[in-house]
Every structure is written in C-alpha cells, then in structure tokens.
C-alpha positions as CSV (number, residue, x, y, z in Angstrom):
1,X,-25.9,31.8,45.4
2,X,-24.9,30.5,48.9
3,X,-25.7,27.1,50.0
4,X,-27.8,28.9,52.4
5,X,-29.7,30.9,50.2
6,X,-30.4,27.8,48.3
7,X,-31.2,25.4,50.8
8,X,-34.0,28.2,52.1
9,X,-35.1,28.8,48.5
10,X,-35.5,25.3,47.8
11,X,-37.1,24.2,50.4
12,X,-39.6,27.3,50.0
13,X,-40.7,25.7,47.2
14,X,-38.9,27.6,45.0
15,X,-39.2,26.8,41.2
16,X,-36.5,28.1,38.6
17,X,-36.1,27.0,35.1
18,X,-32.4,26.9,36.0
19,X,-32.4,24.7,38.6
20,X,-33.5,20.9,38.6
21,X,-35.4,20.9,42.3
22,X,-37.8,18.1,44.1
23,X,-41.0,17.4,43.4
24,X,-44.4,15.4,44.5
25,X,-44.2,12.9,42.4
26,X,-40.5,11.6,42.4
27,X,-39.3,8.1,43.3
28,X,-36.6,7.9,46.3
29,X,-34.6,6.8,43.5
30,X,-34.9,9.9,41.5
31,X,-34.5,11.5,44.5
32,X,-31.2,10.3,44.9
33,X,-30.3,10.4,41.4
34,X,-31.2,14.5,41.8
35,X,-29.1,14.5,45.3
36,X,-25.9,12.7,42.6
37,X,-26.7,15.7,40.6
38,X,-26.4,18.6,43.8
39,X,-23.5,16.9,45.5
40,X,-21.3,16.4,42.2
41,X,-22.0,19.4,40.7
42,X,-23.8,17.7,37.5
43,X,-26.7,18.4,35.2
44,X,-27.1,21.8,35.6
45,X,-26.8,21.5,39.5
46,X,-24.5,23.8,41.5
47,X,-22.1,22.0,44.0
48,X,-24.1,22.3,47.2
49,X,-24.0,19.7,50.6
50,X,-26.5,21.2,52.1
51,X,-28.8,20.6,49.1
52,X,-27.4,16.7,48.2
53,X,-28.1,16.0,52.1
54,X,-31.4,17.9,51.7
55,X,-32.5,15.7,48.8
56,X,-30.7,13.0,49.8
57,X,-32.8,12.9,53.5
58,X,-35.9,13.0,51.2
59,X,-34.7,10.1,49.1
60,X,-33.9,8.2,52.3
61,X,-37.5,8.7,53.5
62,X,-38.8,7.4,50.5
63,X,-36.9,4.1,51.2
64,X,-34.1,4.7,48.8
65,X,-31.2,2.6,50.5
66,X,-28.4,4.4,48.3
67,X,-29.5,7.5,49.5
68,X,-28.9,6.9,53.4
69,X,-25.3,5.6,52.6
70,X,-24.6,9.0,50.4
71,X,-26.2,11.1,53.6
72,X,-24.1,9.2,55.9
73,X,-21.0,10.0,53.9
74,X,-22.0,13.4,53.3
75,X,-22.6,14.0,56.8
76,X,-19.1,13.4,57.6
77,X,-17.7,16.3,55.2
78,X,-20.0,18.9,56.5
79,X,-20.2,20.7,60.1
80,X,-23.1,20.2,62.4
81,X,-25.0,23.9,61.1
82,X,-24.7,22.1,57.7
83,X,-26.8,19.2,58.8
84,X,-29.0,21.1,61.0
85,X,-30.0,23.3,57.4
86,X,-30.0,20.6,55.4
87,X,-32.4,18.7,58.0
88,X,-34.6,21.7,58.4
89,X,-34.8,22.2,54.5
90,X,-35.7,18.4,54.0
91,X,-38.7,19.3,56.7
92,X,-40.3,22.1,54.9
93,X,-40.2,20.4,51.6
94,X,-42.5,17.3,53.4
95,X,-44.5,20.5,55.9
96,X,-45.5,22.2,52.4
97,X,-46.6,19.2,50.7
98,X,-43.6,19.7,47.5
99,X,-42.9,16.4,48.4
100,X,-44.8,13.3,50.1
101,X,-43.8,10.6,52.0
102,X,-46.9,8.6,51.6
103,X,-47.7,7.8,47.8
C-alpha cells in the first residue's frame, strides 16, 4: 500500500487486524512508541514517514517530548507534500474523535 493510501486509511479511522493504528485511549508515549514502530519498520508496521510523522504529531500533542524531536527529524527527510499529508492525517484522527487531546 502507498504511504498515501495509508495515511488516508488511517486517518479514516481505518481498523485492520494487520495493522497496529491509534487509538482514544493511548498515552503520548505510546503514541510515540507506535510512531518508533511506523518509521522503523517494526512490529508489524510497514516503513511509512508519513504515518511516523502522523502519529508522531499526535504524540507531540499529547505532550510527549520525544515525539516532537523524532517529528522534527523526520521532517527533514521528507518533502513538504509529505508533511502537508502527514499534518492533514494527524487532523482527521483528532476531527473524528479516534484520538483526543483532552483526557
């Protein structure tokens, strides 16, 4: 699947058995422990920027600290419709409630 794809089917809500994805009731630091996961390529998680900036974003927002220095440094291997995806995905995750800022 393209990073694309994924981003939009993620962010959609999206729930796979084959995928670990966000939800409501994660920590910022599982958050970034599942952004790890997307921009490594680990635990069942395809190699995707888009998605570890995605998730990452949404760790950050939660006040994960780790998670705004990985998003930094991802943000510096990806192009600026990379970041505008990822940033748009990270949004409809918080518009369609999967996950909350505010616990």
């Amino acid at each position: 699947m393209q990073a694309q794809e994924m981003a939009h089917d993620l962010a959609a809500g999206a729930q796979t058995d084959e995928l670990p994805l966000p939800t409501a009731d994660m920590s910022g630091d599982e958050l970034f422990k599942l952004g790890m996961m997307y921009s490594a390529g680990s635990g069942g998680c395809p190699m995707d920027r888009v998605s570890a900036h995605m998730i990452f974003n949404l760790a950050a927002m939660k006040g994960s600290i780790e998670a705004r220095v990985y998003r930094r440094e991802m943000s510096q291997e990806m192009d600026r419709e990379e970041i505008a995806e990822a940033q748009k995905a990270a949004r409809r995750y918080i518009d369609t409630g999967v996950v909350r800022l505010v616990a």
